[in-house]
Structures are given as structure tokens and as C-alpha cells.
N, C-alpha and C positions, 0 to 999 in steps of 0.2 A: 573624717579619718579614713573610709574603707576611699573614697577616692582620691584622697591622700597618697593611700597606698597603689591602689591603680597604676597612677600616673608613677610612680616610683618604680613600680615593675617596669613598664612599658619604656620611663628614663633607661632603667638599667639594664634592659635588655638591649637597647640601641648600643649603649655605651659595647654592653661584653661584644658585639655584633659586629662593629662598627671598627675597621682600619684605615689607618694614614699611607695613602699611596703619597710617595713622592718621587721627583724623576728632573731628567735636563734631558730638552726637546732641542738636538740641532739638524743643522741640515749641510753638508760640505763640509763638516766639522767647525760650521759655524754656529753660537746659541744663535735662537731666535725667537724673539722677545712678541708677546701676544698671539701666542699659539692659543688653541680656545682648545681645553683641556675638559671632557665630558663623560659622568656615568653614565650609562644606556639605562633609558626606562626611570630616573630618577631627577631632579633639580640642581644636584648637585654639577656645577663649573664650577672656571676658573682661565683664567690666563696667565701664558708665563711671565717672568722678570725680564729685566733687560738681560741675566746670564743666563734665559732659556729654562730655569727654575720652576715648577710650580709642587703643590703639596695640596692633596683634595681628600676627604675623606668618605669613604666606602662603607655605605649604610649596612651591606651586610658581607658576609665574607666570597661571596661569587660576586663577579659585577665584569660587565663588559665595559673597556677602558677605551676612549676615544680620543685620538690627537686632529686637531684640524686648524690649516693652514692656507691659504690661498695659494695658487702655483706648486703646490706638495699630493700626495696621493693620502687620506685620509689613514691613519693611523690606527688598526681594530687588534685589541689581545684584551683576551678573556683571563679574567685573576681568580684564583683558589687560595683565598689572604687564612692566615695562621695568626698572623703577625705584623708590626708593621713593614713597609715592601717599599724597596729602594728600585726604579728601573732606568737605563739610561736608553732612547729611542736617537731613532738619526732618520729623519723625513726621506721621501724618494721626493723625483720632478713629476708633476703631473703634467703629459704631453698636451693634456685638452687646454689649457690655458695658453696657453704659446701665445696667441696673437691675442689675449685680455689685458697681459700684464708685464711687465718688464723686468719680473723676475730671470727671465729666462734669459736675455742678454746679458746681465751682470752676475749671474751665478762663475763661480769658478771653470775652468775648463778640466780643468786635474782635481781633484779629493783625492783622499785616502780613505781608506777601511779604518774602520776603529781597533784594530787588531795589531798583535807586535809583528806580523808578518810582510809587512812592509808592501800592500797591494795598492798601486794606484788606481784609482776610477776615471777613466777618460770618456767624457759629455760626447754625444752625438756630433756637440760641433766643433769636435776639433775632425770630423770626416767632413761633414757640410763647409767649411772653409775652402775648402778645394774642389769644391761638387762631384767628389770621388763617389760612382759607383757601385763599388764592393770595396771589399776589406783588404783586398791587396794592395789597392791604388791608395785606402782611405789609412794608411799606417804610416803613409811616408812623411806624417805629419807629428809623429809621436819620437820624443826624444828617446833616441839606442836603438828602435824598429827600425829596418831596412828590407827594403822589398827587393829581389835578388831575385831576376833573372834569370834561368840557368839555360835557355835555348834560343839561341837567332831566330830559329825558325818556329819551331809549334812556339815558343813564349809560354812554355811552363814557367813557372816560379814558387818561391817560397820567402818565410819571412823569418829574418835574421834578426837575432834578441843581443844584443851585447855584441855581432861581432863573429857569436856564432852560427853553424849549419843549420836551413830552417830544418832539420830531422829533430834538435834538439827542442825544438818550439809543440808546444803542447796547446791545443788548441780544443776546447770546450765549446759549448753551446747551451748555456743557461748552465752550468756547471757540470754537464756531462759528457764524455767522450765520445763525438762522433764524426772529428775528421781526424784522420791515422790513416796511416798504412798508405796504399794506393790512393787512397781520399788526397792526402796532400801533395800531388802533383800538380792535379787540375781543379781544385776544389776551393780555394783561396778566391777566384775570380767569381765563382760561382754563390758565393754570397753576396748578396745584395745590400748596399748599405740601408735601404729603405726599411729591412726590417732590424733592424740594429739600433737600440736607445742608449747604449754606453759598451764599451770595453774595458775590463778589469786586465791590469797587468800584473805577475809577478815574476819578479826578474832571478830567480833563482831555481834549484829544483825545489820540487814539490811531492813527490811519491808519498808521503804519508796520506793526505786527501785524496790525489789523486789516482794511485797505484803508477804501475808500469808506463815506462812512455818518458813521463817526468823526470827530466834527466839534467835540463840548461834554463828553461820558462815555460811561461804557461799567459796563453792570450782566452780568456773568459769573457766571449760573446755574449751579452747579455740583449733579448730581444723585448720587443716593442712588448705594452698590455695594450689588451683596451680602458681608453680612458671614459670618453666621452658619453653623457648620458645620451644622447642624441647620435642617431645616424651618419655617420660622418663617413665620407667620399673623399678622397685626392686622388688625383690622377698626374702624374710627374713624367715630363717627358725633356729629354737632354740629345741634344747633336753638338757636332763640333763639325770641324772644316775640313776633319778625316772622315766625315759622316758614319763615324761609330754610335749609333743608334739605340738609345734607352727607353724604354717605356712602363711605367710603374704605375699600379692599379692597387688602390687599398679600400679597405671598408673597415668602420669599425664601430663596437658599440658597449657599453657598458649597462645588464640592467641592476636591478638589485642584488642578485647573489651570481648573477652570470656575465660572462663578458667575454666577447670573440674579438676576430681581427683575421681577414683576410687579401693577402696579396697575390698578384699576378705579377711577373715582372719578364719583359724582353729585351732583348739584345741582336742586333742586326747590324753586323758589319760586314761589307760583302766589297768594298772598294779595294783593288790592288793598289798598293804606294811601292815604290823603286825606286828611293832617289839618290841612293849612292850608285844606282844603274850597275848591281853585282847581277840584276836580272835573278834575284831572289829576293821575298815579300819581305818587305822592311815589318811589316805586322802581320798577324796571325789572323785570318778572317775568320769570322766565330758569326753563327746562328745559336741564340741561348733562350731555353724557354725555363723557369722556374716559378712554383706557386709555393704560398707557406697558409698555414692555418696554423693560429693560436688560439686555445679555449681555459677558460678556469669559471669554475662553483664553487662556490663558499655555503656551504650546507650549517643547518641551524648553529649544532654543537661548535662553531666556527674552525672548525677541519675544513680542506679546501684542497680541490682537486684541480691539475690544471695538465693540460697535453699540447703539444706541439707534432706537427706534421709536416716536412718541406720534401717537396720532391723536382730534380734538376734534371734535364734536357741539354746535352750541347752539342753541338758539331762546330770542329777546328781543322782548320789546316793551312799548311803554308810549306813555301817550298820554289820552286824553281818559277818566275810567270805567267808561264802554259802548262801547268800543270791542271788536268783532270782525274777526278775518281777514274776514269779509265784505266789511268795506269797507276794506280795503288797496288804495290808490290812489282810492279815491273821494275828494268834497270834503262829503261830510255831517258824519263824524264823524272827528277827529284821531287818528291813532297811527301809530308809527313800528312800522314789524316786521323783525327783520335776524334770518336764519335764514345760519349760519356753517357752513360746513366745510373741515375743517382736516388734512393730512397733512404729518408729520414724521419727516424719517431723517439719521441720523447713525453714521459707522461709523469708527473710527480703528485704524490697524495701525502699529505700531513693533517695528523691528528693531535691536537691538546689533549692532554688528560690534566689530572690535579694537581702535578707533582713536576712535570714530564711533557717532552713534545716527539712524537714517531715521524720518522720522514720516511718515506718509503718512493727509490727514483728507480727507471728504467730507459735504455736509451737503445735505440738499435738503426742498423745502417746499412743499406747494400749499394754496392758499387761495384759495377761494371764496364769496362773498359774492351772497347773493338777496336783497334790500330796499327794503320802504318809507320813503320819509322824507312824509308826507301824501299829496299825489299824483305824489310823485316815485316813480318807478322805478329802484331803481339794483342794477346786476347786474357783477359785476366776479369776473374770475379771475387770480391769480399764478404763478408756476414764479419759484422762486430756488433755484439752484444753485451751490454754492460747492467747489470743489477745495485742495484744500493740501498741497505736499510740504518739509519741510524739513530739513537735517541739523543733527544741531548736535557740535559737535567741542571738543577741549579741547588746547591747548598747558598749558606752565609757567603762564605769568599771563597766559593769552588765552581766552576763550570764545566758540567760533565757533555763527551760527546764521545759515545762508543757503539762502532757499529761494524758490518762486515760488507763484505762484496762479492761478485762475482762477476768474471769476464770470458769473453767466448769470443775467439776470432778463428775464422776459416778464411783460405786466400788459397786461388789456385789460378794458376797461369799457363801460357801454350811453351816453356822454353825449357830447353834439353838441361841445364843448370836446376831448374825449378824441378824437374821428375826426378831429379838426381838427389834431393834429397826432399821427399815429400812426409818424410816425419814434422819438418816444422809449416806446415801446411793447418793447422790447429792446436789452437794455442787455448789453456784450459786453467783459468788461473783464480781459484777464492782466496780468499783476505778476509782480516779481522784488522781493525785498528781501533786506537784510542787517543784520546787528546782533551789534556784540561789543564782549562786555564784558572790561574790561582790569584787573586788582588787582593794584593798585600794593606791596598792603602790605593786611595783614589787616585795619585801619580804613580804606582809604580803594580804591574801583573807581570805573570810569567805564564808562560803556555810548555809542558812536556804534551811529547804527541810522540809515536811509536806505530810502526804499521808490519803487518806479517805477510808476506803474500805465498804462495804456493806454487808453481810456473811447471808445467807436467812436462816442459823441455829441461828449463834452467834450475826447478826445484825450487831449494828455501830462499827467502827473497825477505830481509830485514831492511827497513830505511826510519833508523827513528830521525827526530827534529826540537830543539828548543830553542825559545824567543824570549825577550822579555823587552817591555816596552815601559820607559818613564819620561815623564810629563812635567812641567813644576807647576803651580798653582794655578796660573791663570791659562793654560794650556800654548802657552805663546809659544812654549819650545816643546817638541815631543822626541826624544831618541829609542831609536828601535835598534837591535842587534838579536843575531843570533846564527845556529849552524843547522843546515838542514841536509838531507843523502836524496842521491837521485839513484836510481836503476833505469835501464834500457835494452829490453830484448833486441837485435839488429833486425831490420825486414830489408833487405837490401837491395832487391828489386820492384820494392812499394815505396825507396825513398831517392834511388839516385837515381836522376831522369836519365843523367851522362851512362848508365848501364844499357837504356835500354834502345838508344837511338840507332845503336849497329855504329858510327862511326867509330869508334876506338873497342879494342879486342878486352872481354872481362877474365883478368885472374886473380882470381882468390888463392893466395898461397897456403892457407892452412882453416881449421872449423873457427867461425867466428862466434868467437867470446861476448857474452852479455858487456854492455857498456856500464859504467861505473863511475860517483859524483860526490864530490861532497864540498860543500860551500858555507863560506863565513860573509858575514855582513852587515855592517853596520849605514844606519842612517837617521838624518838629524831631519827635522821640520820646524823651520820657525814662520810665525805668523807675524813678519814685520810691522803691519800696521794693519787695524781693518778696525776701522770706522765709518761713517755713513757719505763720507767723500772719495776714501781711498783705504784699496785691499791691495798689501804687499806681502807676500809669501815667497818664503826659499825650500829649496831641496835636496840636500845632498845626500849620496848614493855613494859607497865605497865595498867591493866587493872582492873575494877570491875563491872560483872555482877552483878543485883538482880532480880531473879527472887520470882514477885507474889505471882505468881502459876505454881508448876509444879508438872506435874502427874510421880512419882516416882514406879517401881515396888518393893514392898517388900518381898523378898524370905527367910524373917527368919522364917515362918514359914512350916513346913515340908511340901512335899507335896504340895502347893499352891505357888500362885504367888498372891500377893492382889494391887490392884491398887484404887487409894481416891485422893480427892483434897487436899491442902496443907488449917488447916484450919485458924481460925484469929490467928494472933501473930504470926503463922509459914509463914517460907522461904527459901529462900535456895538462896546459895552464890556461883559463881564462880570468882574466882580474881587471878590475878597471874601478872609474870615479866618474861621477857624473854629478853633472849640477844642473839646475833647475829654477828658473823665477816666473814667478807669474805677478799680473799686475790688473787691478780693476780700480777704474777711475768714475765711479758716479755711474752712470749710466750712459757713456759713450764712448769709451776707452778699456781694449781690452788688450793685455798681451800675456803669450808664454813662451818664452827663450829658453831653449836644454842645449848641453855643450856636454858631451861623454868621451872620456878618454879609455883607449880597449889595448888588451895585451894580449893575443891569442895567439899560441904558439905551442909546440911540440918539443921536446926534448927527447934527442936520439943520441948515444954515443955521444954525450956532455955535449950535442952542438945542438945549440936553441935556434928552431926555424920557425916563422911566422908561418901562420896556413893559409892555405888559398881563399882567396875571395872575402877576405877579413880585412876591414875598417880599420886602421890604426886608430882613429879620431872624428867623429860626426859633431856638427852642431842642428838645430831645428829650430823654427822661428812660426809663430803662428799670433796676427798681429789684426787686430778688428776695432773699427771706427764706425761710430753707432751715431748716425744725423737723421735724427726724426724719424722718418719713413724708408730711407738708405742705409744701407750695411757695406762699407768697405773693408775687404778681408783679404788679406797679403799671407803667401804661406810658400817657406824656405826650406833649404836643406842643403845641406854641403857635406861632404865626406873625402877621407884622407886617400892615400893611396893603395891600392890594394895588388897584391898577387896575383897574375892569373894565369890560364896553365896555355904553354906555348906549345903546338903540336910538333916542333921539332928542335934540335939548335940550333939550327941555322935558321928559325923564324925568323923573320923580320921585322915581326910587330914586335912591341913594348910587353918587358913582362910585366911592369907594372901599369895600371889606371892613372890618368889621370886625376887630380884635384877637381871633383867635378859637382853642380852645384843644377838643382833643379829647382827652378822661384816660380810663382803664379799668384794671380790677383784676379780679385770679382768683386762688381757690383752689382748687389740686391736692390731689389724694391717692391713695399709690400702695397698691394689694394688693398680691396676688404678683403675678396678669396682669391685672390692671384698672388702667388709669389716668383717674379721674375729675376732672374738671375745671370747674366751673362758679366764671357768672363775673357784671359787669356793664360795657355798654362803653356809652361816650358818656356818665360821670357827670357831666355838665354840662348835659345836654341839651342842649346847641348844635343849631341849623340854620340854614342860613342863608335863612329866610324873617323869621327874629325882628328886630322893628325895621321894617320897609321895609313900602310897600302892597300890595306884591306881588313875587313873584319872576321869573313868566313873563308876560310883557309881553299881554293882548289875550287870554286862556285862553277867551273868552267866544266871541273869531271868530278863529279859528288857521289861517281859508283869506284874511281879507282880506276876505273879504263886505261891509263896510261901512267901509272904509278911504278917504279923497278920496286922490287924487294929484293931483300939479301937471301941469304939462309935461313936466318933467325925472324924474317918477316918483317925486318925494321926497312924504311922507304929509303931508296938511294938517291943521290942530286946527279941528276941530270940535266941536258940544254932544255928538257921542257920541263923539268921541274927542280929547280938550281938549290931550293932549298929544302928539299926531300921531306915533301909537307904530303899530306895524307886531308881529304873532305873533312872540315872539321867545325863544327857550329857553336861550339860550348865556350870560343873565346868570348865570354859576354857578361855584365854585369849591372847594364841599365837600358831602356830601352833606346828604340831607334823612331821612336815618335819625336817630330821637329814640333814648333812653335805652332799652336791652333790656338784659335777663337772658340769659344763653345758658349752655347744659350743652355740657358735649362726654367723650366716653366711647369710651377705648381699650380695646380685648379682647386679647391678646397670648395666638396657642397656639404 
């Protein structure tokens, strides 16, 4: 009888002790069936169902929870059980598998977030398809991103969301703000795609997560971990027939609670090309030197600390063919020279408690800028600092995330505009916000979110946001909608290159107004077919921004660029639809075709004008054919006609773009540690000099030497200048690279 009873207690003490976790393991929003589901320190597995199901029970109420998958990063959260606990997980890619297993060929190229905010997740290879080395080059592959040009000569650029200016593009680094400002002139090329494992996009604003800045989208660079338990080397190096010159160095390792990753990456292009023979550099010759360090620890309590460190080197210039640093700033011979540098840190610490998870980020960035634009001087330095602490918490059907921020930007430059008003020289901004998501029912949540900011120029700064996302049972169809606010302090000499080249004269008519957003959006996702032969998925996007206010540069008039607030009764519209298919056939057949339709336009005095340098219509093609050991990968793009700003009326060039279309193709093949690559890009030969009688306005006199002006300063036509044109570089909108061949060659020890 007493051991009768013994064993009774020891039953019923398990029993009171003891909870039923259960949960769905997917990965791309796919289930996935025989995930090996495990307590730490206990006997207790399990594997999932064929719908990624499983249900295991928790010998006592703390237990460390483990998911593991082949080709996925191992799954670790520690449980504080009450009760029984429902949890829904979504796998990441593990990079150390790549050449084990053939996951990573038929995985999707696009995902979605599990959230009604409608973020798409884009794979590494949709940049590797074009062997794009940074993120400028590596977007033109992503339906509604367009990569824009904005200089003949230095070849700044930025990138265009929908259509719109890349100033509206919000651009992240592991989910923290650190290219802005003067960052995004030169900074976009300066990322390397090597360290880059995915891009998250959202195609609307965002101010509530993200604060200020967030105004049109937001591109969320997500970078490389370490995977591998072993030491692992590659060494990447890329030429083409322009001999623009790459070379990438990584290391990486994972041990038990620690794991690094470090790159080295170069850049060496030094070859003059002229081949519209205007005797100015059809590209921009560039010496780039950049290193990154990533680190994370996972400490006993499974808190886990991780930092990021990238710092950039570059020298640029381009300009007239005999042009030397000699004459940087003289008015003999034309070139632009921007010698950059660049420090970046990032460090993130999260802590589980019982109840409760602490995220506590920090991000900060200095950039500085020494350059020529002819004989402009221009010298500029930044300090952006960003803090973030937030909890996030979990009832029955409530998901709490409430936290605050703080931001710190200093920016100071050499130009009589910039000392003229050097109050907005520091910008001092804390925040509080909140956001929770409510699930009503396993098809159908809702997310309120609401952010406060403080801006010690602009003052009280409100952007709330709500979504709601439903599903029907088998997840085949998922519909997201919802309306979210943007804000946008102006930095206007950190974002239009056109201000600062000296060719056209800058006038600001009046104080410029913070910029202002507010966007509706709906979108459907179906999962046509996905079986173990064949994945068909659809996308469609239907959106409409209204902006306020937004500061517009206007170049109709010669000579000038004039910038003004939008006034009462004016607006300006950006709205569009975009669609989407992807397709996975077994393991050798891969495609993703987007076609976006854009409306971006200004309304002045009831007359609606399209804006400059805005796409009516894109499509995008990214198409991969998988034979054994070969990889064929075909990747398109085409875009509608655009505006573009003519330096006079009597120009003679087109004000509008042609219809123009940039295609490229490569073939892979893998060894054991070699991965070779060669390819050809631009099989169209596109540039946009072809057709017109030129492309830079005056290439003969680029200081003005021989220019009449009137009164008012505006150019007169004379027998040497018939169409009263003025130096002018910024007619441009894609570049002036012809047809190349290029190799690229991975070493893997």
C-alpha cells in the first residue's frame, strides 16, 4: 500500500507538472512534414505531420524546445508553461548545407512574413542570378525596384520602390537605420552582396516600427550568420570585359554558444571606356575597399547577444578623359572626384524572461564625404545614432510589442545654403510606440500599432497603422489589407545628388515642410499548387499612397533646380497593382515573373502631371534551369517610358525614355569547392545614348566658357550654342555599360 501510494504521488506529480506544447513547423510558408521536434535534457520527440503539426508533452513547466530540419537553422525557445501552449515557428535556410542538399535550389525565391503587413522575403538568389555585386546592381531583379541613375558622370544612384524617388526608400540593416542622409548617395554600391542572405521588402510606409524617414518603403537587409560548425573559407572573385574587378574574402564558423563571420571585399576598376566618344567616362572608375565582422553568443539563460561592425573605403571619379586629381577644382578640365568614408555598428541583446522577451538594439554610423563636382568643393560629415528598447509579450489571443526609441543625427557641410540655416544641422528625436496583434481565430488577426515621435525641429510627429490579415483553412489563399502613415523630415542636400554637382543653380522658394503619407493596401496570396512535383503561387498588390506634402524638385526651368512645399488643394499620388507568379517544378525548374502597373503624379491647379523619372509600368523575369551539376539562369527587366528633365526648350533630346529592356544570362557549375560562373549581361546592348544626339548636354565646355546669359541668367541660342543648353549631366536614367562577358569564381576550403 505505502508503495502503492509512492508511485501515486510521483504519477501525480508528473501529471500536475507536465504540459502539451503543440505547434506547425513551416518554412516559406510552407508545412514541413518530419521536422524532429525535441525537449532538451529529456527523451521526449517527435516529428511533424504531413501539415507540419506535431504535439509533445513537457515533463515539467520550464523546458528548452527544439525544432530541427535538415537545410533550416536549428530552432531553440525556452518555455515558462502554466498551461497548455499553442506556438506557430517558420524555419530560416541554413547557408552550411548549400552544396549537401537540394533544398536550397527548390526553396521559393519570394516568401512572405507571417504578418498582415504584407513584407516579402527575397532569397539571396534572386541577387546571385545576375552575379550582382552589391545591392544596387542586385535589385534590378526584384518586381517594382528600379535602380536610377541619377549622374552621367560620378554614377550616383538610388533605388526606386513603386516608381518612386529613392529619398522615399528606407533602407535598414538587420532592422536598423544606418543608410540615410548623405549615406544614400554613394552607399547603395558600397554594400556588398556577399554579405547579404536575404532582403525583406515593404512596399509602403512604415513610421510606426521604423520612425522618421519612412515615408514610400523600406528595403530590410538582412545579413549572412555563421553557420558552419567547421572553419570555413571562400574566396570570390568576379571580372568582366570592362575589367571591373571584385574580390571577396570570408571566413566563417559556428561553435556552441558563439559564432562569427568575417569579410574582406575589393573593388578595382580603373579602365577608361568612351564609346559614344563625348570624351567623357562612360563609367565611373571606383577603388573600393570594405571589411564586415558579424558576432552572436547565446549565454546559458538563452539571451543572446549579437554585433555587427562594416566599415567602407572608396575613391570615385569620372569626368572629362584626361582628367587628373591635379585639377580637382580647377576650370580647365572637367571631373567629379568623391573620396567616401564610411563607419558602421550595430549590436542587438535579447533577454527571455517567464512571461516576456526584452530586445534592446543600437545602431550608429559615420560618413564622410571630401569632393569635387568641377569646381565645387563639397566636404560634408554625418553622426546617426539610433537606440531601441522593446518588449514583446504574449496573452491568450493578444500579442503585445511596446517599446520607445531614440534618434540622433548631426550632419554638417562646407556650403553657404547649409550655414544659412544650421539649426537643422541636429536632429533629436525620442519615440514611444505600440502594436498588437489580436487572432481572432486561426484565419483571421488584426494588428493596431500607433507610434509618437518628438522631432526638436518638426515637434509632435503621430503615424498610427492597422492591418488585418485572413486565410481560409488550408492556407491556399491568404488576404492582407490595411492603412498605414508615413512622416519625412527633408535633408536636401543628403538626398539630391542634382543639388550638389554645381551644374544647375539651387532655389528654395520658401522653409521646407516635413513630408507627409498615408497609404491603403490591399493583397491576396494564393498557393496554386504545391505538391512534391510542382509549386505554383500568385501575388497580387494593389496600392494607393497620398501624399500631403511633398517636396518635388522642379527642373523645367533652365539652368535651376527650384524646390517649394506642395501648396493648399495640391498633392500628389502614388497608386498602382502589381502582380506576381512564381513557379517550382521538382528540382530543376525555377521561375518568378512580376509585371507592376505605377501612377505617380502631382496635382497642381486641377492639372495632374506625371513626375520625373517615374516608370509608368515594369515588368521582371528571373528564370533558373537546374541539370545536375549546371545552373542556367536568365534575368529580365523592361520598363515604360519615363520623363526626363530637358536643360532647355530648345533641347533636342527626347523628353521622354525610351522602352527599354536590360536581359542577362549565366551558366554555373559546381566542383566539390569550386563554384564557376560565367556569364553575359546587357544582351541587348541597351544604353541610353542610342537614338539622341547626345546624352550630356555641352561635354565640349562643362564650365560655361562660352554660354550668353540674359538678365535673369537664363542661356541664349546662339551660332555656337543654337539651343541655349547649359553643362548638364543629370539627363540619365540607366547606365552606359554595353554588352560584357564576365567570369566569377568561388573557392570554398
Amino acid at each position: 500500500m505505502r508503495a502503492f501510494l509512492v508511485l501515486y504521488l510521483i504519477f501525480g506529480s508528473f501529471i500536475l507538472n507536465s504540459q502539451n506544447i503543440c505547434g506547425i513547423v513551416s518554412f516559406s510558408n510552407n508545412p514541413i512534414k518530419n521536422a524532429l521536434v525535441v525537449i532538451e535534457n529529456s527523451k521526449k520527440h517527435i516529428v511533424t505531420d504531413s501539415t507540419g503539426r506535431f504535439c509533445i508533452v513537457s515533463p515539467s513547466s520550464e523546458c528548452l524546445l527544439q525544432i530541427r530540419y535538415p537545410g533550416c537553422i536549428t530552432y531553440m525557445q525556452k518555455l515558462h508553461l502554466s498551461k497548455d501552449t499553442f506556438i506557430i515557428i517558420s524555419l530560416q535556410p541554413d547557408t552550411s548545407y548549400f552544396d549537401e542538399i537540394t533544398v536550397t535550389d527548390t526553396r521559393l525565391l519570394v516568401s512572405k512574413k507571417t504578418d498582415a503587413f504584407n513584407t516579402e522575403i527575397y532569397d539571396h538568389c534572386t541577387i546571385a542570378s545576375s552575379s550582382a555585386m552589391n545591392l544596387f546592381e542586385g535589385v534590378q531583379n526584384i518586381n517594382g525596384l528600379r535602380p536610377q541613375l541619377n549622374c552621367n558622370i560620378c554614377n550616383t544612384g538610388d533605388i526606386h520602390i513603386n516608381g518612386m524617388e529613392g529619398a522615399y526608400t528606407n533602407v535598414l540593416i538587420d532592422g536598423l537605420p544606418v543608410i540615410g542622409g548623405i549615406a544614400s548617395i554613394y552607399g547603395f554600391t558600397g554594400i556588398s552582396s556577399s554579405i547579404i542572405e536575404s532582403i525583406e521588402i515593404s512596399r509602403y510606409p512604415g513610421s510606426v516600427l521604423y520612425g522618421i524617414d519612412n515615408i514610400g518603403g523600406t528595403i530590410n537587409i538582412i545579413t549572412k550568420k555563421p553557420s558552419s560548425n567547421k572553419l570555413q573559407t571562400d574566396v570570390e572573385f568576379y571580372t568582366s570585359s570592362y575589367l571591373d574587378n571584385t574580390m571577396n574574402v570570408s571566413m566563417h564558423k559556428k561553435f556552441r554558444n558563439y559564432g562569427f563571420i568575417n569579410s574582406i571585399n575589393l573593388l578595382w576598376y580603373d579602365k577608361i571606356v568612351d564609346t559614344n566618344k563625348d570624351f567623357f567616362t562612360d563609367v565611373t572608375l571606383q577603388k573600393q575597399l570594405s571589411a564586415f565582422h558579424k558576432s552572436s553568443y547565446t549565454f546559458k539563460d538563452s539571451s543572446a547577444l549579437q554585433w555587427l561592425f562594416r566599415t567602407l573605403w572608396e575613391d570615385r571619379w569620372g569626368g572629362q578623359i584626361n582628367w587628373t586629381k591635379a585639377f580637382s577644382g580647377s576650370d580647365s578640365i572637367y571631373g567629379e572626384s568623391i573620396i567616401t568614408k564610411r563607419i558602421e555598428y550595430i549590436a542587438n541583446y535579447s533577454k527571455p524572461f517567464k512571461k516576456l522577451k526584452l530586445e534592446n538594439a543600437i545602431s550608429y554610423n559615420y560618413h564622410h564625404q571630401d569632393s569635387y563636382y568641377g569646381t565645387l568643393y563639397f566636404a560634408a560629415q554625418q553622426h546617426n545614432f539610433y537606440y531601441q528598447s522593446y518588449i514583446k509579450a504574449k496573452s491568450k489571443n493578444m500579442d503585445y510589442l511596446e517599446g520607445i526609441t531614440f534618434r540622433y543625427l548631426y550632419y554638417k557641410d562646407n556650403t553657404e545654403i547649409f550655414n544659412n540655416s544650421t539649426p537643422y544641422s541636429i536632429w533629436l528625436v525620442p519615440g514611444i510606440f505600440s502594436e498588437n496583434t489580436i487572432t481572432f481565430s486561426q484565419k483571421f488577426k488584426s494588428i493596431l500599432a500607433i507610434r509618437y515621435d518628438y522631432h526638436n525641429i518638426h515637434k509632435h510627429i503621430l503615424t498610427p497603422r492597422i492591418a488585418s490579415m485572413f486565410s481560409n483553412t488550408s492556407k491556399t489563399i491568404v488576404l492582407r489589407n490595411g492603412i498605414t502613415t508615413g512622416f519625412r523630415p527633408v535633408q536636401l542636400f543628403t538626398e539630391d545628388h542634382a543639388a550638389l554637382t554645381g551644374s544647375r543653380k539651387i532655389v528654395i522658394e520658401e522653409k521646407l515642410k516635413p513630408e507627409r503619407s498615408i497609404a491603403g493596401y490591399i493583397a491576396v496570396q494564393m498557393n496554386l499548387l504545391n505538391n512534391s512535383h510542382i509549386k505554383l503561387s500568385t501575388d497580387i498588390n494593389s496600392w494607393y499612397i497620398y501624399f500631403s506634402n511633398r517636396i518635388i524638385p522642379d527642373y523645367n526651368h533652365p539652368d535651376k533646380i527650384i524646390y517649394y512645399n506642395l501648396k493648399r488643394n495640391e498633392y500628389s499620388i502614388n497608386r498602382g497593382i502589381s502582380f506576381q507568379i512564381q513557379t517550382v517544378i521538382k528540382s530543376f525548374f525555377q521561375s518568378l515573373l512580376g509585371f507592376s502597373l505605377l501612377d505617380n503624379y502631382v496635382t497642381q491647379n486641377n492639372f495632374k502631371k506625371r513626375l520625373m523619372l517615374s516608370e509608368p509600368w515594369s515588368a521582371n523575369a528571373i528564370i533558373r534551369l537546374l541539370l545536375n551539376k549546371f545552373k542556367v539562369e536568365y534575368t529580365a527587366n523592361i520598363y515604360g517610358k519615363m520623363h526626363l528633365p530637358k536643360a532647355s526648350e530648345l533641347d533636342p533630346r527626347p523628353d521622354q525614355s525610351p522602352v527599354y529592356s536590360v536581359q542577362n544570362i549565366q551558366i554555373s557549375y559546381n566542383f566539390k569547392k569550386i563554384d564557376l560562373t560565367f556569364g553575359i549581361k546587357n544582351l541587348l546592348n541597351f544604353t541610353p545614348d542610342k537614338g539622341i544626339p547626345f546624352l550630356i548636354a555641352r561635354t565640349h565646355d562643362p564650365f560655361d566658357k562660352y554660354v550668353q546669359f540674359d538678365n535673369n541668367g537664363n542661356p541664349l541660342p546662339t551660332s555656337e550654342n543654337p539651343y541655349a543648353l547649359t553643362f548638364d549631366p543629370t539627363y540619365t536614367y540607366a547606365s552606359m555599360q554595353k554588352r560584357r562577358v564576365f567570369i566569377n569564381v568561388s573557392f570554398h576550403f
